[in-house]
C-alpha positions in Angstrom: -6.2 8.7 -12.3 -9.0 6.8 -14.8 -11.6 5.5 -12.7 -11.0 1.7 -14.0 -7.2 1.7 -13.1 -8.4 3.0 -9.4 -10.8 0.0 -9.0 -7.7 -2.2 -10.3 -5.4 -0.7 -7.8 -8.3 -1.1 -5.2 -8.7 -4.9 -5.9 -5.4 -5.8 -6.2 -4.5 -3.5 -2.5 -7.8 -5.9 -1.0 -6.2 -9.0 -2.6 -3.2 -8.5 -0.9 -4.6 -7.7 2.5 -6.8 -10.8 2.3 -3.4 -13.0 1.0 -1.6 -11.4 4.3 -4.0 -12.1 7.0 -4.8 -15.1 5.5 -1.3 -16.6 4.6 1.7 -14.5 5.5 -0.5 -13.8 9.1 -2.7 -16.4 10.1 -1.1 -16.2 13.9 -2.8 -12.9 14.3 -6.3 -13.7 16.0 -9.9 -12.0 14.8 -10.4 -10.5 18.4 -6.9 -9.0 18.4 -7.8 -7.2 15.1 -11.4 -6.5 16.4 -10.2 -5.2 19.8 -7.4 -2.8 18.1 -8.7 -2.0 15.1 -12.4 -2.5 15.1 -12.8 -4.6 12.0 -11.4 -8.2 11.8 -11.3 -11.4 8.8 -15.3 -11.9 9.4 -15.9 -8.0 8.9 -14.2 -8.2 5.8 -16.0 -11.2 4.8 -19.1 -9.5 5.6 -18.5 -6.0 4.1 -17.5 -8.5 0.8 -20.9 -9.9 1.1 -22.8 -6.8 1.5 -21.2 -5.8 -1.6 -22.1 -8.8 -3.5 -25.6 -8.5 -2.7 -26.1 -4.7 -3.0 -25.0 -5.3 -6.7 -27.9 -8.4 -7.0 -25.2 -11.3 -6.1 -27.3 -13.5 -3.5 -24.3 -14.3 -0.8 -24.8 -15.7 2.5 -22.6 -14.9 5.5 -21.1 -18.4 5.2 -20.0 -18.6 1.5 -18.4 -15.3 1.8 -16.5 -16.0 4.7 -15.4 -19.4 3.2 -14.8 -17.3 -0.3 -12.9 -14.7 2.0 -11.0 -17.3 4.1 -10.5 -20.1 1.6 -12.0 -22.3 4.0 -15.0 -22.7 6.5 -14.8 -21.3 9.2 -14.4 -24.9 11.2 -11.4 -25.5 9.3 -9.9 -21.6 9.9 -10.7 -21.8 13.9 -9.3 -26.2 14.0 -6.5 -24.3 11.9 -5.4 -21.7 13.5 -7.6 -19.8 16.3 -6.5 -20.2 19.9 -8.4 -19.5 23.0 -9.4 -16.1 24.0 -8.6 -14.8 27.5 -11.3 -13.0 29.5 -10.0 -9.8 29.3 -10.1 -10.3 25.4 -12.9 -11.3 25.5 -14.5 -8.2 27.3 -12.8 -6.1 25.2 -14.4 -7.8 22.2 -17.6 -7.3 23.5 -17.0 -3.8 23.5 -15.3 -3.1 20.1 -18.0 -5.4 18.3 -21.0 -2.9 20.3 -19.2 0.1 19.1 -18.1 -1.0 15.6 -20.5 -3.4 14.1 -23.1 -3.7 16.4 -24.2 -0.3 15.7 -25.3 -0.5 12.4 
């Protein structure tokens, strides 16, 4: 497969992930993706940012989560995120120590 029509398969597979949990999805919660997964909306948002900025794009974690989200994140969590229990919470804690915390 040419190299160029990987990349385009890549983007368009990422565009449609981001369109699902952002559209099709938005009852699914960031710590239930973190906690079963180990990535959630914000790790995408970051890895997009690292991205930009490894290839000289100055990004902040806050413009690539509102480029990621289509929103701030005020508006996302008034929106859409509910309270966490306890137990999810813990969890979290975990999962983010494991996953991103380790970098």
């Amino acid at each position: 497969m040419p190299t160029q029509t990987e990349i385009e398969l890549q983007a368009a597979a990422f565009r449609r992930l981001q369109k699902h949990l952002m559209e099709d999805r938005t009852d699914v919660q960031n710590i239930d993706m973190m906690n079963l997964a180990g990535f959630c909306r914000n790790c995408l948002a970051r890895w997009y940012q690292e991205a930009a900025n490894e290839r000289g794009i100055e990004m902040g974690k806050d413009e690539a989560r509102e480029l990621f989200y289509g929103m701030t994140m005020d508006e996302w969590k008034a929106n859409y995120q509910t309270e966490a229990s306890a137990e999810k919470q813990q969890a979290f804690q975990k999962s983010f120590a494991e996953n991103v915390g380790k970098g």
